[in-house]
C-alpha positions in Angstrom: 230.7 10.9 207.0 227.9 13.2 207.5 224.6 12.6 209.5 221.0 12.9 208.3 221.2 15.9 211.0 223.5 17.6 209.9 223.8 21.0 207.6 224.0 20.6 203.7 227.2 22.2 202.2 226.9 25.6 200.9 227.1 24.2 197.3 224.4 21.9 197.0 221.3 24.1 196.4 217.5 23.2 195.3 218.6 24.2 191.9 221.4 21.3 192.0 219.4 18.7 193.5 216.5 19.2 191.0 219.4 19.0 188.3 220.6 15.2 189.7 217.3 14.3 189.8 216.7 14.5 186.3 220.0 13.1 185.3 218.9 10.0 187.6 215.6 9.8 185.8 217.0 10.0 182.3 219.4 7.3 183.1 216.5 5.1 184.0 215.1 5.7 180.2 215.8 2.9 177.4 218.7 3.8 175.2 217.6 5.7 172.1 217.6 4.3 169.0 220.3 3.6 166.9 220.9 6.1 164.2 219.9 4.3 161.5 216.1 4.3 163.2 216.7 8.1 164.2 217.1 8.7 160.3 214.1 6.6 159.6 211.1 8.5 157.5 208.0 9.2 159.8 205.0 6.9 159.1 203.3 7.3 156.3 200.6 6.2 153.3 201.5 4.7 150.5 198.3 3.2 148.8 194.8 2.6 150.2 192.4 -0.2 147.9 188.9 -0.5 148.3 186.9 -3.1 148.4 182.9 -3.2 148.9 183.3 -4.1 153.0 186.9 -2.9 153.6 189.6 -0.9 153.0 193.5 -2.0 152.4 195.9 0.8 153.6 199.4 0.0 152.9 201.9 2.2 155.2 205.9 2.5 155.1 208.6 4.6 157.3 208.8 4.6 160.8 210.0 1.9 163.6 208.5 -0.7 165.5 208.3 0.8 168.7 206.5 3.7 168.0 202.9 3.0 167.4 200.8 4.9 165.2 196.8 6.3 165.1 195.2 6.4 161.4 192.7 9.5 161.5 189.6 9.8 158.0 188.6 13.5 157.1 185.7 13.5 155.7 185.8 15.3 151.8 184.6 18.6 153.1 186.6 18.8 156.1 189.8 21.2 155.9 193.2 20.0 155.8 193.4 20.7 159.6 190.9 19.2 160.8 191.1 16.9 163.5 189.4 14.0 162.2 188.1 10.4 162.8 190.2 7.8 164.6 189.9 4.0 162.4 193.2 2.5 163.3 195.7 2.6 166.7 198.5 -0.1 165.8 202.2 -1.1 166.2 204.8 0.7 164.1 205.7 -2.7 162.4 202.1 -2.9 160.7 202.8 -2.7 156.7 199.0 -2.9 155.9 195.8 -2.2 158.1 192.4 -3.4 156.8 189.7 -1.3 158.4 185.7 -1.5 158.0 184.7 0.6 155.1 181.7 2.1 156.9 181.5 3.5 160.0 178.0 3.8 161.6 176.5 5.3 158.6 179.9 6.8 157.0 181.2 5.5 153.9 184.9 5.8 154.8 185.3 5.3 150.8 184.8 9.1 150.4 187.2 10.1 152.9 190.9 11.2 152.9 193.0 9.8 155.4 196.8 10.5 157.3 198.7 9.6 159.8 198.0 11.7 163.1 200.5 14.2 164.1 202.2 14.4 160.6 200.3 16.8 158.8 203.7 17.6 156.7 202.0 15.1 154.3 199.0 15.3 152.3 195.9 13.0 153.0 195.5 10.1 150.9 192.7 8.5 149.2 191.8 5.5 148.2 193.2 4.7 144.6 192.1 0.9 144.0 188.8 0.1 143.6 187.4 -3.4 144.0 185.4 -4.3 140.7 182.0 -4.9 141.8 180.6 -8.4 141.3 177.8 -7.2 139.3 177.9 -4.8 136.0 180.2 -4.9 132.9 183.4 -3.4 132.1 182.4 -0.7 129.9 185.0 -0.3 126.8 185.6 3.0 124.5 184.9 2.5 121.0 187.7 2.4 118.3 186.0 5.1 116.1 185.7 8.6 117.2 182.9 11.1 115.6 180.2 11.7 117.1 177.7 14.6 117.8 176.5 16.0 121.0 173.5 16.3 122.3 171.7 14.8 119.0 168.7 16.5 117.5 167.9 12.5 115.8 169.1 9.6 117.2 168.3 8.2 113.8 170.2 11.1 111.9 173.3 10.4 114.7 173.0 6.8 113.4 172.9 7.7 109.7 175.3 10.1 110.3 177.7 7.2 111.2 178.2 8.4 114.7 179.9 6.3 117.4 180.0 9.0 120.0 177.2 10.9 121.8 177.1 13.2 125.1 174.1 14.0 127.0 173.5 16.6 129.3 172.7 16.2 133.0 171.8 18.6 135.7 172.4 17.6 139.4 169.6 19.0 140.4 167.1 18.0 138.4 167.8 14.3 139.4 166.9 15.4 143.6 163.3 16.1 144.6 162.8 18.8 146.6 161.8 19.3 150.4 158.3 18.7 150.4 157.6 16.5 147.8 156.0 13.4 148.2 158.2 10.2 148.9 159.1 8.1 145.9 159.4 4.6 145.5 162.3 2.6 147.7 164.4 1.7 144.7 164.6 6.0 144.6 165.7 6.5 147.9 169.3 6.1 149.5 171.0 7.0 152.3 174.2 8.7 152.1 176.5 9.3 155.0 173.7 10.5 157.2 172.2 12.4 154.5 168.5 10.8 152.8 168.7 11.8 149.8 165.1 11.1 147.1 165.7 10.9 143.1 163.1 12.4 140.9 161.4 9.0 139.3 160.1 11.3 136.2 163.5 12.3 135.4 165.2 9.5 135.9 162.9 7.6 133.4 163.3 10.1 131.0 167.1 9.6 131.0 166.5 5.7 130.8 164.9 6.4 127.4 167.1 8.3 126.3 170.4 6.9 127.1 168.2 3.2 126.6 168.0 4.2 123.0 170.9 5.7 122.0 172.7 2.5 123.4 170.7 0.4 121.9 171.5 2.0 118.7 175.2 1.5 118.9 176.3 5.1 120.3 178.5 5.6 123.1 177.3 8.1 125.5 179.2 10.6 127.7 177.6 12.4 130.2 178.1 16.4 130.7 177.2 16.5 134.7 176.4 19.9 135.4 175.0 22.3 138.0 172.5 24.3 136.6 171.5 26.7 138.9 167.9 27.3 137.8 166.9 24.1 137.7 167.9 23.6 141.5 166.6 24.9 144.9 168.6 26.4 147.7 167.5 24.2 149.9 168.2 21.1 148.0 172.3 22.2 149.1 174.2 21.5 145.7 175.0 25.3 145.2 178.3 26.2 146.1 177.9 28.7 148.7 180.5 31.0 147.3 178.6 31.0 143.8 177.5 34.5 142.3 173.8 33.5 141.3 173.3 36.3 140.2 175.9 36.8 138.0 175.8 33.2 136.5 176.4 34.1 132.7 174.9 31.2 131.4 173.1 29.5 134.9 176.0 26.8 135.7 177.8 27.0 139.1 180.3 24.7 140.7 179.1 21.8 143.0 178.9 22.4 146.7 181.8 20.1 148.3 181.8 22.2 151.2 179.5 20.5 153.6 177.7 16.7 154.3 174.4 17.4 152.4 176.4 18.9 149.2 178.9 16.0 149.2 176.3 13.3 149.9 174.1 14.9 146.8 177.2 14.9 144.2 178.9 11.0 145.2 175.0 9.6 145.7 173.6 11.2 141.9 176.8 10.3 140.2 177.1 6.6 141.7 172.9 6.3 141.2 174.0 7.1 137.6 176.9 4.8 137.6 175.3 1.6 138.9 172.2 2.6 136.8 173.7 3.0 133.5 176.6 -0.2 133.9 174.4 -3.1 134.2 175.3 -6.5 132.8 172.0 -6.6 130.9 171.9 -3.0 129.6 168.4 -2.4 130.3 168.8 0.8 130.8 171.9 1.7 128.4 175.3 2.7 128.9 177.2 5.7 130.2 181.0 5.5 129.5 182.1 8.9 130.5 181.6 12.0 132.5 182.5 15.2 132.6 183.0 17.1 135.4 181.3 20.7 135.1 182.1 22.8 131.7 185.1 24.5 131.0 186.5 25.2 134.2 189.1 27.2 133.1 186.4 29.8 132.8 185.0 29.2 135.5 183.3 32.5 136.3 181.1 32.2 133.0 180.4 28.0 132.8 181.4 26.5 136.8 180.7 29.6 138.9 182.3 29.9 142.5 182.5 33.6 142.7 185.7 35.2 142.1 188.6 32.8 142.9 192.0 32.6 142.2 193.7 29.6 140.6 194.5 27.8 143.7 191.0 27.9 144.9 189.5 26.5 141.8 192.3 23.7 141.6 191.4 22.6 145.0 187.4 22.5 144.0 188.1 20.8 140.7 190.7 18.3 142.3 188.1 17.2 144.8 185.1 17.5 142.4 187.0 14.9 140.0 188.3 12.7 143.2 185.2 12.1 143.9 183.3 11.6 141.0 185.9 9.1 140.3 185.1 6.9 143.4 181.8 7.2 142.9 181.3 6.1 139.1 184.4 3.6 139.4 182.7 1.7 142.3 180.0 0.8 139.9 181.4 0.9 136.2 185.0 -0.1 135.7 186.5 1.6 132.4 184.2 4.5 133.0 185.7 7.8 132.7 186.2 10.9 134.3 187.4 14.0 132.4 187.6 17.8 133.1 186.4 20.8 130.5 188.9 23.0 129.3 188.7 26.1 126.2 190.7 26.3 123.9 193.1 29.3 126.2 196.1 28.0 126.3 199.3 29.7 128.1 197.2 32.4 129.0 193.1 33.2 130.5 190.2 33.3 128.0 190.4 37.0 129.8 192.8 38.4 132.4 190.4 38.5 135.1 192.6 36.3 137.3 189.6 35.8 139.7 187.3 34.7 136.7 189.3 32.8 134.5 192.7 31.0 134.5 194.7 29.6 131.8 194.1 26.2 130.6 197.7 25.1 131.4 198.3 26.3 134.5 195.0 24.8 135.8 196.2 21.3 134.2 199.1 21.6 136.1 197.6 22.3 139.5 195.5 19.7 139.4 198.1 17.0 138.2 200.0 18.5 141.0 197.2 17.9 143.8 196.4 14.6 142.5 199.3 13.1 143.1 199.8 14.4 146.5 196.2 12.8 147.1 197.4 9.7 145.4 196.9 10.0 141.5 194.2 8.6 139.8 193.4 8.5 136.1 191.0 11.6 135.0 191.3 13.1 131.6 190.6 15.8 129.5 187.1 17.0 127.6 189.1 20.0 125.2 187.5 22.1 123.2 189.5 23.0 120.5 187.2 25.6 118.6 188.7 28.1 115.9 190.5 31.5 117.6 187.6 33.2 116.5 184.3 31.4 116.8 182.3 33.0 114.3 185.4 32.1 111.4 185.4 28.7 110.4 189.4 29.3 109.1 190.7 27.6 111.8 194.3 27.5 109.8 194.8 31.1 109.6 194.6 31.4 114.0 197.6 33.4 115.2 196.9 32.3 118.5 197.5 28.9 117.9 200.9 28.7 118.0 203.8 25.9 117.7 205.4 26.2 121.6 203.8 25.1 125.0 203.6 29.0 125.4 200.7 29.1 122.9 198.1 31.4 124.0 195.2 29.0 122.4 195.3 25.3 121.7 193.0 25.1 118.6 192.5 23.1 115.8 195.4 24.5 114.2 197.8 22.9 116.8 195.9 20.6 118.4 198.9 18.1 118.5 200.3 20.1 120.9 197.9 19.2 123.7 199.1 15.5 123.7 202.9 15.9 123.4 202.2 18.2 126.3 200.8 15.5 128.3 203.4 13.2 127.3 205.8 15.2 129.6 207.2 13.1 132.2 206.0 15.6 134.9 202.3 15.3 133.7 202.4 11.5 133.6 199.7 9.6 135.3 201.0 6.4 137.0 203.5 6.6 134.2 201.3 7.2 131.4 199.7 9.9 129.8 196.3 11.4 130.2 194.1 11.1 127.2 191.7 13.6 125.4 188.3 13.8 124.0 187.3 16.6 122.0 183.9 16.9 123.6 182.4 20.6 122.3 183.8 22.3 118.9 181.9 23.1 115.9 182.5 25.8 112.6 180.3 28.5 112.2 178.7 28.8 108.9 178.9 31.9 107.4 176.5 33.4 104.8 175.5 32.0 101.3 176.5 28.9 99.5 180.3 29.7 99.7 179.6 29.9 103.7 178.6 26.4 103.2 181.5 25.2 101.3 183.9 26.9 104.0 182.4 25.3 107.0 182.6 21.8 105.3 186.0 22.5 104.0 187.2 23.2 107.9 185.3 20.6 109.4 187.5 18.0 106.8 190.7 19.5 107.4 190.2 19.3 111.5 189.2 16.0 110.7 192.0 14.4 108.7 194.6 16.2 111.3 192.5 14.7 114.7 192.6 11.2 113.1 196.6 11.6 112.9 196.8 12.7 116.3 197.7 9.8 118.9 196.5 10.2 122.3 192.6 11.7 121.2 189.4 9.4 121.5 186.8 10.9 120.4 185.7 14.1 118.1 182.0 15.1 119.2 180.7 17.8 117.0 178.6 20.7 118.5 176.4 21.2 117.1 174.2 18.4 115.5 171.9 21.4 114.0 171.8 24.9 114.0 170.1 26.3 117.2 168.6 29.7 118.3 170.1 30.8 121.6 173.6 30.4 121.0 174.5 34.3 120.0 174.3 34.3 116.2 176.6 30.9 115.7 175.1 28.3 112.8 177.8 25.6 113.9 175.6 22.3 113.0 175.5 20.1 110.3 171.7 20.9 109.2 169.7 24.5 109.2 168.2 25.4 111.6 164.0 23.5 111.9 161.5 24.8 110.2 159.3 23.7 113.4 159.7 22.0 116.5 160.4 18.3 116.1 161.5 18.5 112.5 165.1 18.8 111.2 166.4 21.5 109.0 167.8 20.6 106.1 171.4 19.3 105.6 174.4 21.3 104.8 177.5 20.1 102.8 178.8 19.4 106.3 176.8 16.9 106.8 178.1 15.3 103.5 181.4 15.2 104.8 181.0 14.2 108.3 179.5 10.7 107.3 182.2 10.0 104.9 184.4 10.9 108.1 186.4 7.8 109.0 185.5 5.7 105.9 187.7 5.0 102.6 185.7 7.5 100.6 186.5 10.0 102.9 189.9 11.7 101.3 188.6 12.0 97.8 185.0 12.8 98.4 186.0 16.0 101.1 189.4 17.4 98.4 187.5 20.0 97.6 188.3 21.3 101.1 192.2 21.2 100.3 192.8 24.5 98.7 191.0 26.5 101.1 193.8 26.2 103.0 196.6 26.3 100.5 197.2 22.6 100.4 197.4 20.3 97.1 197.8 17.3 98.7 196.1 15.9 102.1 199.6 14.9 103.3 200.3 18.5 103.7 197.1 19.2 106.2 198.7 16.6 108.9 199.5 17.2 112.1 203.1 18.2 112.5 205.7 15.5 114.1 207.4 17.6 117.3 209.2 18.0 119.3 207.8 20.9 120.5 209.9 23.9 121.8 208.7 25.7 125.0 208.8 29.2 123.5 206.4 29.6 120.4 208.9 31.4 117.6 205.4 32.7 116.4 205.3 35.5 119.4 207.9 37.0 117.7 205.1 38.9 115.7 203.3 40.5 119.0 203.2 44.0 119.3 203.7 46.1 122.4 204.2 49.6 123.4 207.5 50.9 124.0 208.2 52.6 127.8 204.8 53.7 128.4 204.1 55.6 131.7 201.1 53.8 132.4 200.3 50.4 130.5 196.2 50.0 131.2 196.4 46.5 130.2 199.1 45.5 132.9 197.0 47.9 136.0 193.4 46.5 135.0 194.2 44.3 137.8 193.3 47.2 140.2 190.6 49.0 137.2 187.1 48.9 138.3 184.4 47.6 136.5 181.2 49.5 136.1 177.9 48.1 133.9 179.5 45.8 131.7 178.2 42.0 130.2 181.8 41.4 130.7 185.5 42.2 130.8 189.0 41.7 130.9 192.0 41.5 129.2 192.7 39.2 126.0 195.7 38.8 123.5 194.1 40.2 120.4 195.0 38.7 116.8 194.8 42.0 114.9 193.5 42.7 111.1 197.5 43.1 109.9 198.4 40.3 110.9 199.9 41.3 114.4 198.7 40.1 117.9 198.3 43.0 121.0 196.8 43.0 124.6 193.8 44.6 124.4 190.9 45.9 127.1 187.8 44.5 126.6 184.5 45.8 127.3 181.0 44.7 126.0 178.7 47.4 126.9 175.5 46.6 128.6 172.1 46.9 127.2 171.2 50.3 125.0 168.6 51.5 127.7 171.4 50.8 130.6 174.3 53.3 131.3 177.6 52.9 129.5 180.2 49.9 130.5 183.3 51.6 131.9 186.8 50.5 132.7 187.8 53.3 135.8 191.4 54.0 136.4 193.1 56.0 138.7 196.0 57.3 137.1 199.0 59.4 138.4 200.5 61.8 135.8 203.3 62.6 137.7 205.5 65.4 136.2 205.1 63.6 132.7 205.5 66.6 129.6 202.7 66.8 127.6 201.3 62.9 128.6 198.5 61.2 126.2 196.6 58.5 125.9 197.0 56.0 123.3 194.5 53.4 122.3 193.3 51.9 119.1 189.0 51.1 119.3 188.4 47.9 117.6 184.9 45.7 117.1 186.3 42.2 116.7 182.5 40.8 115.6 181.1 41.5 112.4 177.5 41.3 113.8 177.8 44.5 115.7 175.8 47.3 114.3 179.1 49.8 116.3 180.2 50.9 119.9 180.9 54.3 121.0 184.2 54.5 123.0 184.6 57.4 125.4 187.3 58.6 127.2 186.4 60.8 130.5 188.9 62.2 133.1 188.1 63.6 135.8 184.3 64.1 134.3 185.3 65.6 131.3 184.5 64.1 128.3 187.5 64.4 126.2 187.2 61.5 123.5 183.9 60.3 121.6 184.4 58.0 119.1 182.0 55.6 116.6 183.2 52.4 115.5 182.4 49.8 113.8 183.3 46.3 113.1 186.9 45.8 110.6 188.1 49.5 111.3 190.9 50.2 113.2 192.5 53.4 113.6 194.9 54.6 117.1 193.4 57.7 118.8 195.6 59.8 120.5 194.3 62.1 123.9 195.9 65.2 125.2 196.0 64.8 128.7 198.5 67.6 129.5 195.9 69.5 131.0 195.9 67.0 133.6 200.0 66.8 134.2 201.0 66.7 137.7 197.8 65.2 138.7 196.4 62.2 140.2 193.3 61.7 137.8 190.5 59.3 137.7 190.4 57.8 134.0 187.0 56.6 132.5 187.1 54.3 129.6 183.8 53.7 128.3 181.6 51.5 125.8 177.8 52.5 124.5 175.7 49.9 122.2 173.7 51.0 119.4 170.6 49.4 118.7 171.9 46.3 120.6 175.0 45.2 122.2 174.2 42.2 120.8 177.8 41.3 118.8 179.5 43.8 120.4 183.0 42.4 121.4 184.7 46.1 122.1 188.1 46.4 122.4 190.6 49.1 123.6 194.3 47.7 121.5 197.3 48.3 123.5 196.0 51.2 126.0 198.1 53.1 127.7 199.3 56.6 129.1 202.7 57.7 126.8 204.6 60.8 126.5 202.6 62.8 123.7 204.5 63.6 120.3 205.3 67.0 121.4 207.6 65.8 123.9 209.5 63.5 121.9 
């Protein structure tokens, strides 16, 4: 036996005594767990209800010996955030009530995970607590109705049960500076003090006081118009091109405490304000979110922003209008705006717009991982061509979920496409409103009898259609300001305050939804081939997933260069707008085409700019057909330009379509710029230019 004193043995170094060490330690651990616990999910949310002083969070997975934190993120934190600590308890804990506010946070408006697992989305709160005051707020059986009525009384006569309203963020806040309003105008949001506009206020409780009173349902439009708001009020998005805001509407800023504290404060003022018991100030039973979001650059501006981006701001712009107006008004409803682009963009811009369906998607996708909650859809179903009432001739509108456009003509297919089990909301499907759609009216008595005739064939097949709740009619009357369309139901007023006189449309809409309807609106049946009404119904489905209809589009063969395929990396120069669109052509065909709607007369020309490698092509051309899709237009000039050189200048006016050919073999082996251009006449007013199927081919001589 050795003694304390004496030497170690040549084999037992620091190394190997570190080693025993830990072995010793590890031995003194508790046994791990068995593997059925090893195999256990991590900790996670399943549900969270709110009430008005707590919240309910209902948890499953992991073990009882490991204990757990709950962290909030407020709305407009990122994903990664670190967050707030509510909650440090045992791993057994099935469901943790916590406060609901926290200093002066409303926790209701906040996301919330497990720390350390940020494999899994946050959750929000998807149970809301009715509130002990207000009324349930119920959607009428019948379904026309007009938006933004010129009369309430002519709304009433008209037999209306549905009305929408719009109303601008904004306008609702007062502005730095202003004096202070009355207490019952001020609250305090989340840190944020935020003052409503008393005048404005009032001026909505008359009107939405009225048209309750009268028997209409109202639907709000809640919308950020940019010119009607300050900077410094913080509801612009900061990424929104002001600028460059077609029509003045942006999306909501979500981005920081002032912007969300503006958007959930306005919408639950509203909600509480226009739910009461006693109705004294009306009733608001829907609202939707922004205005066709799908084209978002032109009616919800962000800037340019792919699809992702815009699913993520809608997602959270609906989320929380949600809580907001369900706190206050059970069986209020939230929808989202779509056009009528279907399977693909009102234009390929992919920064600008995105295709109805694919944005559906995203968003059903990030609601659920949020924990899914019951928005619908505002669609707007208007004819493929807006200034042709003939909604039954649209090519676009097509009998697949691969339909470019969802119009009138196949407006079934939005619901059956909602009915798909991966679109489902808590196991049912989402419903639609059709909340903006009207027929233009074209020319003459005739134009008259055509616009009536569409509007009772849209009807009879929207009244067949299960899953839709409401067709709102834009417009009431005929309005200056909205590019040449005559889409309402009277002329346009003689003088401010009066009403125009009726048109046969007006005729038909009141007999809409009554027993006189069929036989007084037959006249409209042979417009569109039909003898009978039975005919003009919706068809049954099932639907297949590839239209059989594309089997008429037109495309070129083997071209070097397709322009519609590389506008992706064009630039843009001078133009009201742009992109790239599926065109229904005048023989009946359908072709991608380049459009470009010159800028004013006095302004240089709008130009598509391409840089174009001609490789060692033989004798290479350009190929393009110069169409004016609007019959308004008094002609474009299309020019071609390469390299400066002007080698194509062509007039054209609306209907005519004829393919230009351009020799570019003076240019083979080159890398060449390629200027497509657009010049007004007069006025570019009308003038939807389009270059059909561009692209660089091998010129006739070659073949």
């Amino acid at each position: 036996m050795q003694t304390l004193k004496e030497p170690m043995h040549a084999d037992v170094s620091p190394a190997r005594v570190a080693a025993l060490l830990i072995a010793a330690f590890l031995l003194l651990l508790p046994a791990p767990p068995a593997a059925a616990e090893e195999a256990a999910p991590a900790r996670s949310i399943d549900r969270i209800a709110a009430g008005p002083e707590t919240l309910r969070i209902r948890l499953s997975g992991g073990n009882d010996r490991e204990r757990f934190r709950l962290v909030a993120l407020h709305a407009w934190e990122p994903d990664d955030a670190v967050g707030t600590l509510v909650h440090a308890g045992p791993g057994g804990e099935e469901t943790v009530e916590i406060p609901r506010r926290l200093g002066d946070r409303d926790l209701l408006f906040s996301r919330f995970l497990v720390e350390g697992d940020r494999r899994r989305p946050a959750r929000w709160a998807t149970s809301l607590e009715p509130p002990a005051e207000g009324t349930q707020i119920r959607w009428p059986a019948a379904r026309k109705g007009v938006a933004v009525p010129d009369s309430i009384d002519d709304a009433v006569e008209l037999g209306s049960a549905h009305v929408t309203v719009n109303v601008e963020l904004g306008s609702l806040l007062l502005p730095p500076g202003a004096e202070d309003p009355p207490a019952a105008f001020i609250v305090n949001r989340d840190g944020q003090r935020l003052r409503f506009d008393p005048a404005t206020v009032r001026h909505w409780d008359e009107q939405i006081g009225e048209m309750t009173r009268r028997g209409l349902h109202v639907t709000v439009v809640f919308l950020n118009q940019l010119q009607k708001v300050a900077a410094a009020k913080g509801v612009i998005h900061p990424a929104t091109n002001v600028e460059e805001a077609l029509f003045d509407l942006g999306a909501f800023n979500l981005t920081d405490a002032r912007g969300v504290a503006s958007y959930t404060a306005v919408l639950g003022f509203l909600a509480e304000r226009y739910s009461r018991a006693d109705r004294r100030y009306g009733h608001v039973g829907g609202y939707i979110v922004g205005n066709e979001i799908d084209s978002h650059w032109t009616w919800h501006n962000m800037g340019e922003a792919d699809l992702a981006a815009v699913a993520r701001q809608h997602e959270r712009e609906l989320r929380l209008a949600w809580l907001a107006v369900r706190e206050h008004a059970p069986g209020a409803r939230v929808f989202t705006s779509l056009t009528h682009s279907w399977s693909r963009p009102n234009a390929r811009a992919p920064l600008r717009n995105t295709a109805g369906r694919e944005l559906l998607e995203a968003l059903t996708r990030l609601s659920r991982a949020g924990g899914d909650f019951d928005w619908d859809i505002a669609h707007h179903p208007y004819p493929q061509n807006l200034f042709d009432p003939r909604f039954w001739d649209d090519q676009l509108a097509m009998f697949g979920f691969d339909t470019p456009m969802i119009t009138f003509a196949n407006l079934e297919l939005l619901p059956a496409f909602l009915a798909r089990p991966e679109m489902l909301c808590n196991g049912e499907p989402r419903r639609v409103i059709l909340s903006e759609q009207g027929f233009h009216t074209l020319p003459g008595v005739e134009g008259e009898r055509l616009q009536a005739a569409a509007l009772a064939l849209a009807a009879y097949r929207i009244f067949r259609i299960d899953g839709i709740d409401a067709f709102i009619l834009h417009r009431h009357a005929d309005a200056a300001g909205e590019g040449g369309l005559l889409l309402g139901l009277r002329h346009l007023a003689p003088a401010p305050g009066e009403l125009g006189p009726k048109k046969l449309a007006w005729d038909v809409f009141r007999a809409m939804e009554t027993p006189a309807f069929e036989s007084s609106a037959a006249f409209a049946l042979p417009y569109a081939g039909h003898e009978r009404w039975e005919e003009a119904a919706p068809r049954p489905g099932p639907f297949p997933e590839h239209a059989p209809e594309w089997a008429g589009f037109k495309r070129r063969e083997a071209p070097l260069v397709d322009l519609t395929a590389a506008a992706d990396q064009a630039r843009f120069e001078n133009d009201l707008d742009h992109g790239v669109k599926l065109l229904s052509l005048p023989d009946g065909g359908m072709a991608d085409a380049l459009y470009l709607h010159p800028n004013t007369p006095d302004g240089p020309a709008a130009a598509a700019v391409f840089a174009v490698d001609l490789g060692d092509a033989e004798a290479p051309e350009l190929a393009f057909s110069p169409y004016v899709a609007k019959p308004g237009s008094d002609g474009v000039l299309f020019r071609v330009r390469v390299d400066g050189e002007e080698l194509l200048a062509a007039p054209v006016r609306f209907g005519s379509m004829q393919e230009q050919r351009v020799d570019l073999s003076a240019f083979a082996g080159r890398r060449v710029e390629l200027r497509l251009e657009t010049e007004p006449g007069a006025t570019s007013a009308y003038d939807e230019a389009y270059f059909v199927s561009p692209a660089v081919v091998r010129g006739r001589r070659s073949d």
